[in-house]
C-alpha positions in Angstrom: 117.0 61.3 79.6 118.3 60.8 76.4 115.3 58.6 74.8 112.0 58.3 74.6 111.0 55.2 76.1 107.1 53.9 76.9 103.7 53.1 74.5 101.3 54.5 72.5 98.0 53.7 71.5 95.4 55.1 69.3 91.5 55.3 69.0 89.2 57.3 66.5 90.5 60.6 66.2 93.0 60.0 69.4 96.2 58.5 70.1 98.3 58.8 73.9 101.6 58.0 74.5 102.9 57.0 77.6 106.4 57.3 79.6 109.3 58.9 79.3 109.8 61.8 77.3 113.0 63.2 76.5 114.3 66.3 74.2 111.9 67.1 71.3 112.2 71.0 69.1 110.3 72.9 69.3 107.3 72.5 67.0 103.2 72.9 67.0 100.3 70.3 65.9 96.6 70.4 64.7 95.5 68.3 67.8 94.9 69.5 71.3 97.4 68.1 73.6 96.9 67.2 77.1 100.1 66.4 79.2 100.0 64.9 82.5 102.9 64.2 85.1 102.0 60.8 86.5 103.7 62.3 89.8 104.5 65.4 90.3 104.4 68.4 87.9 105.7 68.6 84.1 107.4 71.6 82.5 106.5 72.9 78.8 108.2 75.9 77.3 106.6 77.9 74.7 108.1 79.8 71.3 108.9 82.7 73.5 110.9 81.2 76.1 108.2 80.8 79.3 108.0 78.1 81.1 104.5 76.8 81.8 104.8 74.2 85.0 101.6 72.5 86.5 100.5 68.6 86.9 98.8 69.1 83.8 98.4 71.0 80.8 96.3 72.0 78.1 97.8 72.6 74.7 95.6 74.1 71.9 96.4 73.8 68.4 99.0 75.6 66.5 101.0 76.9 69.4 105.0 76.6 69.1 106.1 74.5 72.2 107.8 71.9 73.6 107.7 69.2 76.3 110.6 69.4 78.8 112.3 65.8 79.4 110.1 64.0 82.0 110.2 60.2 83.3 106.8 59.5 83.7 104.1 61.5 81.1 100.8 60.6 79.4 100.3 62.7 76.6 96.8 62.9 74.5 96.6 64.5 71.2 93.1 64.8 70.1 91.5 66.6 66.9 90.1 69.9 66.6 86.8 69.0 65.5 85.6 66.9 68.2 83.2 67.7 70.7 85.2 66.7 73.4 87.6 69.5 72.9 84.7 71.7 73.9 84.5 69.8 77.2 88.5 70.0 78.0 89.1 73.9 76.6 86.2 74.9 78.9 87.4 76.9 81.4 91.0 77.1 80.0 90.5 80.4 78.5 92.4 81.9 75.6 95.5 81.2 76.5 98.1 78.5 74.4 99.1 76.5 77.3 96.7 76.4 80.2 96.6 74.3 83.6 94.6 71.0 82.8 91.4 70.4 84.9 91.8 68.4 88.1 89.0 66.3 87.1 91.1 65.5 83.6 94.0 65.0 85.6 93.2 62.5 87.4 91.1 60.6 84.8 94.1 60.3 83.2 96.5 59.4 86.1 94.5 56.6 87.1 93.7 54.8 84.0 95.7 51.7 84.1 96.2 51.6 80.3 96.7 53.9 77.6 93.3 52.3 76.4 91.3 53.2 79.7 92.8 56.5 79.1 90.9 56.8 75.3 87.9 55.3 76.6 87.8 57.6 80.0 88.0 60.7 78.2 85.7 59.4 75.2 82.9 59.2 78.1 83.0 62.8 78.7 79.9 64.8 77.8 80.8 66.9 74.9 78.4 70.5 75.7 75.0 70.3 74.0 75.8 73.5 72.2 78.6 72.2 70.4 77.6 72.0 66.9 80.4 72.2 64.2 79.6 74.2 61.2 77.9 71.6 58.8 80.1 73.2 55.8 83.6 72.0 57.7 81.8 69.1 58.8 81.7 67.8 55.5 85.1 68.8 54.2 86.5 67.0 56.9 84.4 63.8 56.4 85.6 64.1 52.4 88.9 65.0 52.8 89.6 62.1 55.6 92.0 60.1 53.2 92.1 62.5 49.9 95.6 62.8 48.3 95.1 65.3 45.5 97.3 68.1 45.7 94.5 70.5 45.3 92.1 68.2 47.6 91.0 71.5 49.7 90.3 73.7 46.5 88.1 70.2 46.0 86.3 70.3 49.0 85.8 73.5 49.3 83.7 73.2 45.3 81.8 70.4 47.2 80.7 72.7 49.9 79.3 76.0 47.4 82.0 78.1 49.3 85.5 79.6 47.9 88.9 78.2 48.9 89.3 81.1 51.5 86.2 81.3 52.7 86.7 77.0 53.7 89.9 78.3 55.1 88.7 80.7 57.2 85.6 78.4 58.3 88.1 75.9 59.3 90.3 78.0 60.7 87.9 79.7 63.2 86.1 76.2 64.1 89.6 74.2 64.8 92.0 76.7 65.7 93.9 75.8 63.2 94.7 75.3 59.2 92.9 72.7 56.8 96.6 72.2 55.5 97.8 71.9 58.8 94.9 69.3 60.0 95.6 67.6 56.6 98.9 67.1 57.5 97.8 65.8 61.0 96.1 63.3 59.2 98.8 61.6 57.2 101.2 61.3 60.2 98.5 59.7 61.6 98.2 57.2 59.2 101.5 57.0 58.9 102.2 56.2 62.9 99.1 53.4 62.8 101.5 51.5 59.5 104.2 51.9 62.3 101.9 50.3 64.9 101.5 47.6 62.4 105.5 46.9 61.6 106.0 49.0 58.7 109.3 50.3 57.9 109.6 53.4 57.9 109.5 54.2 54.3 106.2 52.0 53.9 104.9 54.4 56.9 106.0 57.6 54.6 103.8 55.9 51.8 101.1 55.0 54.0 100.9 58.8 55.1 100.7 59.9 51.4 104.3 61.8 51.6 106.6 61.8 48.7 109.6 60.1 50.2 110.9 58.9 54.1 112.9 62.4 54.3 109.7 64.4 53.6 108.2 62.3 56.4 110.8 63.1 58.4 110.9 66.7 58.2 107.1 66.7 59.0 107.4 64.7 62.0 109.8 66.7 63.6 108.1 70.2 62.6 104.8 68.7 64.1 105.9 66.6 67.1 109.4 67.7 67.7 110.5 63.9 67.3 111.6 61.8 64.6 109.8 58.5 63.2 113.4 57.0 63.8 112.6 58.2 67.6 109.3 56.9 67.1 110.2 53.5 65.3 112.3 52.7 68.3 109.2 53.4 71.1 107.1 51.0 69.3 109.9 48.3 68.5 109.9 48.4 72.9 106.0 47.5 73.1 
């Protein structure tokens, strides 16, 4: 399997992909990932070299991995700061990669469409203890589309609280960076210009990066593929 081949789809603060998956690098995200064999069981090595094998699995931020080649796959990346995380983690311990609830499993199998896959897990009952800290609540809302190189230093003014201290908030609310959920957030935007026909250097503007090889580099550090790789899944849909 020498190509990824299959769809995407996106929703408010998740996309899902679809298919087959074939050889990524190893690299880590801001998003949760959820990985599901359609049949069968899928394969995901870690930074360390152990291979984690189940139907599905749970992926939290920030942990080095990647997806061994598979034919058939849905994959969900979905961001820190929602409640539904709450709902998915539960359960999974402390682990980086963890088996994937039965329950998620086969919500996810039997969705006929990467949409009915959104929507299913968007229905799940986020705890009623799950309240993010109002402080990173707020720097997230403002920094949703900022540009400014010092746009955190900004946020964190906004919210009465140092730099570090917003760091840390963030941090132990996410499980991961502000810088690295930032970055999340332009390839994002980037991959929804894609969605739309962008070239690939409009889809490194739309994401806010300085040229198409900064894009590049970014995309393959956070999701072990290239937009090229990318570009050529969505030129299939």
């Amino acid at each position: 399997m020498t190509q990824w081949l299959g769809a995407f789809a996106f929703s408010q603060s998740m996309w899902a992909f679809r298919g087959q998956a074939a050889d990524n690098s190893v690299h880590a995200h801001a998003s949760i990932q959820l990985s599901v064999a359609q049949a069968g069981v899928l394969s995901i090595k870690d930074a360390a070299g152990r291979i984690h094998t189940a139907e599905g699995l749970i992926t939290r931020p920030g942990h080095r991995h990647h997806l061994l080649p598979t034919k058939a796959v849905t994959l969900v990346h979905i961001e820190p700061h929602q409640p539904l995380v709450c709902t998915l983690l539960a359960g999974a311990g402390d682990a980086g990669i963890s088996p994937l609830a039965p329950f998620v499993i086969e919500t996810l199998r039997h969705a006929v469409t990467l949409a009915d896959c959104l929507a299913a897990l968007a229905q799940l009952a986020p705890p009623r203890n799950h309240v993010l800290d109002p402080r990173i609540a707020h720097a997230l809302d403002w920094l949703t589309g900022a540009t400014a190189s010092d746009a955190i230093a900004q946020a964190a003014a906004m919210c009465g609280v140092s730099d570090s201290r917003l760091r840390t908030l963030a941090r132990e609310s996410l499980g991961t960076s502000l810088s690295q959920w930032l970055t999340w957030r332009k390839l994002e935007a980037s991959g929804r210009a894609m969605m739309t026909g962008a070239s690939l250097a409009d889809a490194a503007y739309a994401g806010g990066f300085a040229d198409q090889a900064h894009f590049t580099r970014t995309m393959r550090k956070v999701f072990g593929i290239t937009p090229q790789q990318a570009s050529r899944i969505l030129q299939r849909r």
